[in-house]
C-alpha positions as CSV (number, residue, x, y, z in Angstrom):
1,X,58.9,24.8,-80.5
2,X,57.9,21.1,-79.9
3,X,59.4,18.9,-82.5
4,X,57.0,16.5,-85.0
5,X,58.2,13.4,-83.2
6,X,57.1,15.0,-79.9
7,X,53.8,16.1,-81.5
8,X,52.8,12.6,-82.3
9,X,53.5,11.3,-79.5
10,X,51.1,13.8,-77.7
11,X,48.7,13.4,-79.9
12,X,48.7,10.3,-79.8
13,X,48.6,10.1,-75.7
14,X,45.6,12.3,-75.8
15,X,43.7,10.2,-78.4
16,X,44.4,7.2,-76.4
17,X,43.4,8.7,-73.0
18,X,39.8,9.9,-74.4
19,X,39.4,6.2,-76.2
20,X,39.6,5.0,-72.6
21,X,36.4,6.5,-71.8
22,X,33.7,4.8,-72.0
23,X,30.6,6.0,-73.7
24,X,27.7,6.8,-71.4
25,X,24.8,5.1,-73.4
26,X,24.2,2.1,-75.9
27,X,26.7,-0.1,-77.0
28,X,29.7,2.7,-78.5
29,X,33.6,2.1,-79.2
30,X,35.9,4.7,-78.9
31,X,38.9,3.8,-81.4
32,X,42.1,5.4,-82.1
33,X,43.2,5.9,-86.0
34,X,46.6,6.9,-86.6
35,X,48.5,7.4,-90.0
36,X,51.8,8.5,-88.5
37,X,53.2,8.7,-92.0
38,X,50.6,11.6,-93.1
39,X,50.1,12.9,-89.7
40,X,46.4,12.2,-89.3
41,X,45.0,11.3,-86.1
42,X,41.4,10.4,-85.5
43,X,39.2,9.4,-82.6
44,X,36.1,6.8,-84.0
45,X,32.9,6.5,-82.3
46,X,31.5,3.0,-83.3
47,X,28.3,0.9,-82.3
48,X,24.6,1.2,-81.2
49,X,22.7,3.2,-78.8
50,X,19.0,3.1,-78.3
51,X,18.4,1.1,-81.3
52,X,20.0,3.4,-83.8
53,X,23.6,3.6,-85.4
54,X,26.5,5.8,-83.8
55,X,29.1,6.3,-86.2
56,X,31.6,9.3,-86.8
57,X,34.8,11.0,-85.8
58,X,34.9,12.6,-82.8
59,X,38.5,14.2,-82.8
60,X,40.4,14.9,-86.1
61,X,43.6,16.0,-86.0
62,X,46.4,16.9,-88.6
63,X,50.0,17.9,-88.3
64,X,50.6,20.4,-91.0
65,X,54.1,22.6,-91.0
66,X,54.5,21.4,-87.4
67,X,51.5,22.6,-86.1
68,X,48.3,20.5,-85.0
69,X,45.7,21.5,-87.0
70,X,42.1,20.4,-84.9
71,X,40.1,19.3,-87.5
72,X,37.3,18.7,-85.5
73,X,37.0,18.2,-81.7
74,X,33.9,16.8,-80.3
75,X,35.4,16.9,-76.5
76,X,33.5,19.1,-74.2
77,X,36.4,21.5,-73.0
78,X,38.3,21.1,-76.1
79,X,41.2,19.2,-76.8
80,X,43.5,22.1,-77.6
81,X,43.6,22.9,-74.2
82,X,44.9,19.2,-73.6
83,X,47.7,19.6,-75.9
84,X,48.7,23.1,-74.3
85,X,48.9,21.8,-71.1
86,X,51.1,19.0,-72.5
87,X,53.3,22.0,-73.4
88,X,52.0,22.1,-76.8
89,X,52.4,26.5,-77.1
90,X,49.0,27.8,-78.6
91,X,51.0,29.3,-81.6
92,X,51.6,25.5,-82.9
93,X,47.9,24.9,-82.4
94,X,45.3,25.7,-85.2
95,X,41.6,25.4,-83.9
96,X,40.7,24.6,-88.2
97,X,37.3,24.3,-87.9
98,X,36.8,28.3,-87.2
99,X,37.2,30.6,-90.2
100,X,41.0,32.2,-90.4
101,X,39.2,35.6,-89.6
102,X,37.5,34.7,-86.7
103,X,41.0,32.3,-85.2
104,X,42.6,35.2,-83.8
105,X,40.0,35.7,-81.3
106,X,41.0,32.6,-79.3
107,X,45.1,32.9,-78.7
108,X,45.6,30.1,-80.4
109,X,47.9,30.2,-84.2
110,X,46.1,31.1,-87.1
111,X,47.6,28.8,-89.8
């Protein structure tokens, strides 16, 4: 079982590494938010693309009963998958944004 301590600092590597990407189009920020204290971690997109506001989370993550709870995960392979092969076990990873009935279906922990 990784520790909390551990858990933010992976989280927080992850976040970091996929703020370092740069967006493809327009004038968009990628920002890290972190509230250690509460265990909420967010990845921001910011700016302007073709003449029209970009704004919203793009990764939202939570440490809940030392598991990281993926909020929401706007990444195209999925950032679960980052944190496992960080050595993050699936059973300390909740995919949150799938009903609890259907979360058994992907390996990963159920709550």
């Amino acid at each position: 079982m990784v520790t909390r301590e551990k858990l933010i600092e992976i989280t927080e590597s992850v976040l970091n590494d996929y703020a370092k990407i740069r967006y493809r189009y327009g004038q968009v920020e990628r920002q890290s938010v972190f509230d250690r204290d509460k265990g909420r971690f967010l990845l921001m997109i910011d700016g302007w693309e073709n003449g029209k506001r970009v704004h919203g989370c793009l990764i939202d993550v939570q440490i809940k009963n030392d598991k990281l709870w993926i909020e929401r995960d706007g990444t195209e392979d999925g950032v679960g998958l980052e944190f496992e092969k960080l050595g993050v076990p699936k059973s300390q990873i909740v995919l949150a944004w799938y009903p609890e009935k259907i979360r058994p279906e992907d390996g990963f922990a159920v709550r």
